[in-house]
C-alpha positions in Angstrom: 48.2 209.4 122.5 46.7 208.7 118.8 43.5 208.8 119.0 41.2 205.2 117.8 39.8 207.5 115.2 43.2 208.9 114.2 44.0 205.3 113.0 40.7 204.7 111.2 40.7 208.0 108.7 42.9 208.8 106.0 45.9 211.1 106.0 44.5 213.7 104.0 41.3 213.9 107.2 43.9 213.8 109.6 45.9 216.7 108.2 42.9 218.7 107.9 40.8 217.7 111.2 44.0 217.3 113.3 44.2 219.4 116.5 40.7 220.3 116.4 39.6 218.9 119.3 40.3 221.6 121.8 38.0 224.7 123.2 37.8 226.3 120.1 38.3 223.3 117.5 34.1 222.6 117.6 33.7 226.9 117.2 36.1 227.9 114.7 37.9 226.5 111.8 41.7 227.9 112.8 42.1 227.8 116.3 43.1 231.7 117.4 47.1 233.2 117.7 46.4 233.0 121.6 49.1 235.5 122.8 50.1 235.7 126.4 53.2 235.5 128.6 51.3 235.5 131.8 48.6 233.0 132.7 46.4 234.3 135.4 44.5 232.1 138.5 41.4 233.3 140.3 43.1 232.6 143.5 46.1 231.0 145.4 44.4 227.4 145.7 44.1 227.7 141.9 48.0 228.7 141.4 48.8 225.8 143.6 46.6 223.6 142.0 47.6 224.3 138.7 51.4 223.8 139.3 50.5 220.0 139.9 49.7 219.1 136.2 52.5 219.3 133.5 50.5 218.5 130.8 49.3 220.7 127.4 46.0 222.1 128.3 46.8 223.1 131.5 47.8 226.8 132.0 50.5 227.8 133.7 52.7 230.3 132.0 53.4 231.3 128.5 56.5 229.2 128.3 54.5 225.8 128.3 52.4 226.9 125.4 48.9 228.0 125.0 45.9 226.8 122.8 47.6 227.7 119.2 51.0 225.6 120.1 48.6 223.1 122.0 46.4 222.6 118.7 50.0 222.2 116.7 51.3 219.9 118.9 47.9 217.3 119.5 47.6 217.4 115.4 51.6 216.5 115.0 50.5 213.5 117.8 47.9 212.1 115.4 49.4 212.1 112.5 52.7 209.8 114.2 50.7 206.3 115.1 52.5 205.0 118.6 53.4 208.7 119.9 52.0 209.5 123.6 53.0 213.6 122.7 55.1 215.7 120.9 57.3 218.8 122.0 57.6 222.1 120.0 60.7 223.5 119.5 62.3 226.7 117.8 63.9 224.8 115.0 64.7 221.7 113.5 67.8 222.0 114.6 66.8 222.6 118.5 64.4 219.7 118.2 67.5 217.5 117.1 69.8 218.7 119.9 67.2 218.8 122.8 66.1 214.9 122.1 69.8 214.1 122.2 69.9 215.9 125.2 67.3 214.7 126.6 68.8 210.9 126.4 71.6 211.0 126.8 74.2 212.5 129.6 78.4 212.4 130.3 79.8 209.2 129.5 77.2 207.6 126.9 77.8 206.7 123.7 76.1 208.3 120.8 76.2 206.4 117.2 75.3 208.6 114.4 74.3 207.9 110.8 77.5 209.0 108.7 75.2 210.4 106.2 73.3 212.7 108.7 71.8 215.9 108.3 75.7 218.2 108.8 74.5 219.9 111.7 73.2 216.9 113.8 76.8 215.5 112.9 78.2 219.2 114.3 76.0 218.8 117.4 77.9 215.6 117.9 81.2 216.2 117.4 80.5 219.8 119.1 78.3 220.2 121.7 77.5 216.5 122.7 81.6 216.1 122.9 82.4 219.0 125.1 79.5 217.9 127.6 81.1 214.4 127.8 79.6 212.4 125.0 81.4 210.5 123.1 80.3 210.0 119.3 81.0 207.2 116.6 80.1 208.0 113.3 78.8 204.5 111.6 77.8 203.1 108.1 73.8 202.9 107.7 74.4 200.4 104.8 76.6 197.9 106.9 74.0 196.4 109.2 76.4 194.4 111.0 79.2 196.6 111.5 76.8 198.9 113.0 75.6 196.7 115.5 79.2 195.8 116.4 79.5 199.0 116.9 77.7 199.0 119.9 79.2 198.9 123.7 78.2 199.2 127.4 78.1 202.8 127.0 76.0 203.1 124.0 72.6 204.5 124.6 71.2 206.4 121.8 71.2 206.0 117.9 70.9 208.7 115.5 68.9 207.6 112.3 68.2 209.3 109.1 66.1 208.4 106.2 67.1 208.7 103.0 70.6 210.4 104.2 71.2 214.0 104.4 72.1 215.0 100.4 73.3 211.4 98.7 69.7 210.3 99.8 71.1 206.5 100.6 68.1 204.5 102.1 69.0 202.6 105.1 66.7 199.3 106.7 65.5 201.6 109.9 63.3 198.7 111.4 66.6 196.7 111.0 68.4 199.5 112.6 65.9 200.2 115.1 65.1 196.9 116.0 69.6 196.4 116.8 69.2 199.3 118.7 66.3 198.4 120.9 68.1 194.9 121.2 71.1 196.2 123.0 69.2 198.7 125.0 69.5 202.1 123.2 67.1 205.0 122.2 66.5 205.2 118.7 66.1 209.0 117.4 65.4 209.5 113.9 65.2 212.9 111.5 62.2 212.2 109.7 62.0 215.1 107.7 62.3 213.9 104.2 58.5 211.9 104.2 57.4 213.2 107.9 55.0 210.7 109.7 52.5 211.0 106.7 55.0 209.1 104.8 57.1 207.1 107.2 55.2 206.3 110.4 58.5 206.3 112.5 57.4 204.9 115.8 55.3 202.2 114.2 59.2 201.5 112.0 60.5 200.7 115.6 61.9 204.2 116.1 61.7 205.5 119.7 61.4 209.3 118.7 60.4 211.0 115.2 61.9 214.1 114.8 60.4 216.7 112.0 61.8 220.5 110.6 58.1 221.9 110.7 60.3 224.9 109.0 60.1 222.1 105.8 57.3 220.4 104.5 54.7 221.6 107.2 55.5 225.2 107.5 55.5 224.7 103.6 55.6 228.5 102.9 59.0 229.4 103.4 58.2 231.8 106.0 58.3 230.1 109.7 61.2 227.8 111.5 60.2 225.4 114.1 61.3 221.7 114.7 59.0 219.2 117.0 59.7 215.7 118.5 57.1 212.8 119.0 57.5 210.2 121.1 55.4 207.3 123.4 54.6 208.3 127.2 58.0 207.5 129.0 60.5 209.3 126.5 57.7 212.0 125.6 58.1 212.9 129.7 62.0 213.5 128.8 61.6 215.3 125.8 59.2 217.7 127.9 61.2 218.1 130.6 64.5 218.7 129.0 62.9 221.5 126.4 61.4 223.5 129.5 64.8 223.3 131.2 66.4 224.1 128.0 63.6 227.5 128.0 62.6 226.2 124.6 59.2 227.6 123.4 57.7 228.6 119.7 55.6 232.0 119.5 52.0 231.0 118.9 52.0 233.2 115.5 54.2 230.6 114.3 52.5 227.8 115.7 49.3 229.1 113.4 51.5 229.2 110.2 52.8 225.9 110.8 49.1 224.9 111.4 48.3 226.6 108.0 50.6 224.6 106.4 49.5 221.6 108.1 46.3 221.5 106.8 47.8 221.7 103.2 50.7 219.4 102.9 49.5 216.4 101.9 48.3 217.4 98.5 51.7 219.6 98.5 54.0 216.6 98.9 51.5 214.4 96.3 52.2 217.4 93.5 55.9 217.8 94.8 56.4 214.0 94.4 55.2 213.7 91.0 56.9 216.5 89.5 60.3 215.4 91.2 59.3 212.1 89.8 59.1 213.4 86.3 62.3 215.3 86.4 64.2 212.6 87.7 63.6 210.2 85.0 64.4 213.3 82.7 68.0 213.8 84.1 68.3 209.9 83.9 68.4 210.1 80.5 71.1 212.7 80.1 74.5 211.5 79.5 76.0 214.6 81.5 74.4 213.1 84.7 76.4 210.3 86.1 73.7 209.4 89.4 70.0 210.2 90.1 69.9 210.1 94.1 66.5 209.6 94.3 64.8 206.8 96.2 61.6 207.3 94.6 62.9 206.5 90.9 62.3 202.7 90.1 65.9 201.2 89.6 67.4 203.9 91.7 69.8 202.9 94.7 67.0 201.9 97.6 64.3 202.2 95.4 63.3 198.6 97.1 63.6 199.7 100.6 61.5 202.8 99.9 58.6 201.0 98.3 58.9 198.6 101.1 58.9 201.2 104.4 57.3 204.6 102.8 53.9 205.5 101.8 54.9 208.3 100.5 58.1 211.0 99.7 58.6 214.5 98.7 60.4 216.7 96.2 64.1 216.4 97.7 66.6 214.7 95.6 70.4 214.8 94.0 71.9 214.3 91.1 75.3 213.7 90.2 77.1 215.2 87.1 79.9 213.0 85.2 83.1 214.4 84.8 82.4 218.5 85.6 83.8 220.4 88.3 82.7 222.8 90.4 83.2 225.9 87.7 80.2 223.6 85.4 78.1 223.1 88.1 78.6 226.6 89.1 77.3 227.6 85.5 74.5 225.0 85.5 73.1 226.4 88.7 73.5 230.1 87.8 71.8 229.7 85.0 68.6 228.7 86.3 65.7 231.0 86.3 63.0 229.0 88.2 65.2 227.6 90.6 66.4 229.7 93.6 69.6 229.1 94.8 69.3 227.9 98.8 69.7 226.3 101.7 65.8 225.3 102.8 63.6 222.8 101.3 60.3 221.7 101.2 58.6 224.9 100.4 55.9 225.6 97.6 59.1 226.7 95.6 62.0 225.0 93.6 65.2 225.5 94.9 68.8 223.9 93.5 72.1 223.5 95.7 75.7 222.8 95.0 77.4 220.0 97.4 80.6 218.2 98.0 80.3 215.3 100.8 83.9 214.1 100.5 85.2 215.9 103.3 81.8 215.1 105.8 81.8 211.5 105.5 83.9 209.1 107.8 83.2 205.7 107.5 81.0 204.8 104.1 83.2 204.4 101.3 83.0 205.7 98.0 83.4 202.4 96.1 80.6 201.3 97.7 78.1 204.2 96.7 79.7 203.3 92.9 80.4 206.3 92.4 83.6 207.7 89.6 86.4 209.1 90.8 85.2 212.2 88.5 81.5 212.2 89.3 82.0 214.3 92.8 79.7 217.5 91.6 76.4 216.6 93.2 73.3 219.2 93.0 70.5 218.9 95.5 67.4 219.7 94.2 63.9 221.1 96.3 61.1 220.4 93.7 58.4 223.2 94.8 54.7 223.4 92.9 55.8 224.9 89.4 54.7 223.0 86.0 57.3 219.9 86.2 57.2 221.0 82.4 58.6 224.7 83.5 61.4 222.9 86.1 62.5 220.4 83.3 62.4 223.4 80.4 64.9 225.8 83.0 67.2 222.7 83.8 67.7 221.6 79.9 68.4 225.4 79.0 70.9 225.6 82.5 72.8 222.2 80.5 73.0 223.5 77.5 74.6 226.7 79.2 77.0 224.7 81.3 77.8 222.6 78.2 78.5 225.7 76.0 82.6 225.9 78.1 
């Protein structure tokens, strides 16, 4: 569990001392790539022995980690206040899929977030449904038609904060608090802030879930996904993964750590700059909605000063009355933004989107959005001069505006 003297330091100490603690944290700085597939025992009372304890630390056999992932995983425990453990997994995605998994079996209920993360709403309405879940899609912003929502059979909640691309902020301790009320786990994707920013366990949240590949990994280079929960659920999550044969190579375990150590002063610079740039395309008249929860005035702008303590470069804009062939020109005419599907790496990235058709139950006259203004852009504000990003976007509108 967090340690007393994890909830005494700041988050810039914990992200540098975090996972530290081990055989080699006292020794070395990095804790070493410790590759092996076999774990040896000096004898057959030792093998037995051994099989008795489940726990990180303990060897057993490559699959259940080894001092690199074990370092990962105790610093990712830290740094989310409440958590017992956390569980590594090969992707943000497989973190997603094997909590659900790990709660939930044929004939429960799942209620997910209709402005979820599209793959978790895939998993749902894919692989959840053909093993005998049954999904309902719900409104985040309708507090109390989400808790009617709720039956017998309803035992898990999928949260999201802000939602996946239109960056919505929902009340998660409201939502958490409902779901714990009529008996059901509460999983969240906290990617967007990650525990530094929104301490989801201490929100009400039974498990925070996190795309290391984003923030943490930071570099663009390594995919890997974890899940933190307290003792009881942290068990499941454990269980399930092994059964599942999920395991991350320790060479990414060490990049991930890398990053680590790094990200807060990342997400500071990365805030600030998106910031900057979204008070900039405030001000245009070509920009219908900035869908950014940061931005004072903005659409949950209350809710995020309230809950967060801090938020990253992610955020949308609409554009007023373009279509797709404008925003096509506007995004290929960017030279400092990449064009891309990832975020939260050291580098800007811009990406064209069209929620329409993935949204089932919120309404679009309640998001106030025109029936015109349907181009959105998703923007991944990385660590070049906000002055640079802001100079390549006004160039990329006067391009777009040229037709």
């Amino acid at each position: 569990m967090s340690s007393p003297k994890s909830s005494s330091i700041g988050k810039g100490t914990q992200l540098v001392t975090g996972g530290r603690s081990g055989a080699f944290g006292k020794r070395v700085v990095n804790p070493p790539v410790w590759r092996a597939s076999t774990h040896l025992y000096p004898d057959c009372a030792s093998l037995r022995e051994g099989v008795k304890s489940n726990a990180d630390g303990n060897f057993f056999y490559g699959r259940r980690g080894a001092p690199t992932q074990w370092a990962l995983a105790e610093a990712l425990t830290e740094l989310e206040p409440g958590a017992d453990g956390t569980v590594l997994y090969p992707s943000g995605l497989a973190a997603l899929v094997g909590a659900l998994m790990a709660v939930l079996r044929a004939g429960d209920v799942l209620l997910v977030q209709d402005n979820a993360y599209d793959p978790t709403r895939n998993t749902a309405m894919g692989l959840l449904k053909r093993y005998g879940v049954e999904h309902r899609f719900f409104d985040p912003l309708d507090t109390a038609a989400y808790s009617d929502a709720f039956c017998d059979r309803t035992k898990a909640v999928m949260l999201e904060n802000p939602g996946s691309l239109t960056m919505e902020m929902a009340d998660i301790p409201a939502l958490a608090g409902i779901a714990r009320e009529k008996g059901a786990v509460s999983l969240i994707d906290n990617t967007w802030a990650t525990s530094t920013g929104f301490p989801a366990l201490e929100r009400g949240c039974d498990i925070s879930i996190t795309a290391l590949t984003k923030h943490i990994g930071g570099h663009s280079d390594v995919m890997m996904g974890a899940a933190s929960a307290g003792e009881k659920l942290h068990r499941r999550l454990r269980q399930t993964a092994q059964q599942l044969g999920h395991v991350v190579s320790p060479d990414d375990a060490a990049l991930a750590l890398r990053g680590l150590r790094t990200m807060g002063v990342r997400l500071k610079q990365e805030s600030e700059s998106a910031l900057a740039i979204a008070r900039r395309l405030s001000a245009r008249d070509d920009v219908a909605h900035v869908l950014c929860p940061m931005l004072p005035g903005a659409p949950g702008y209350e809710l995020w000063q309230r809950d967060f303590t801090g938020g990253c470069g992610l955020f949308s804009f609409v554009l007023r009355g373009r279509d797709d062939a404008a925003r096509c020109r506007l995004i290929d005419a960017l030279d400092l933004f990449g064009i891309g599907y990832s975020w939260g790496g050291f580098e800007s990235l811009a990406l064209p989107f069209d929620v329409e058709p993935i949204r089932k139950k919120m309404s679009w006259p309640k998001t106030g959005w025109g029936v015109e203004d349907r181009c959105g852009i998703r923007l991944s504000i990385g660590l070049e001069d906000a002055g640079d990003l802001i100079a390549d976007l006004e160039q990329a509108f006067a391009v777009m505006n040229q037709d």
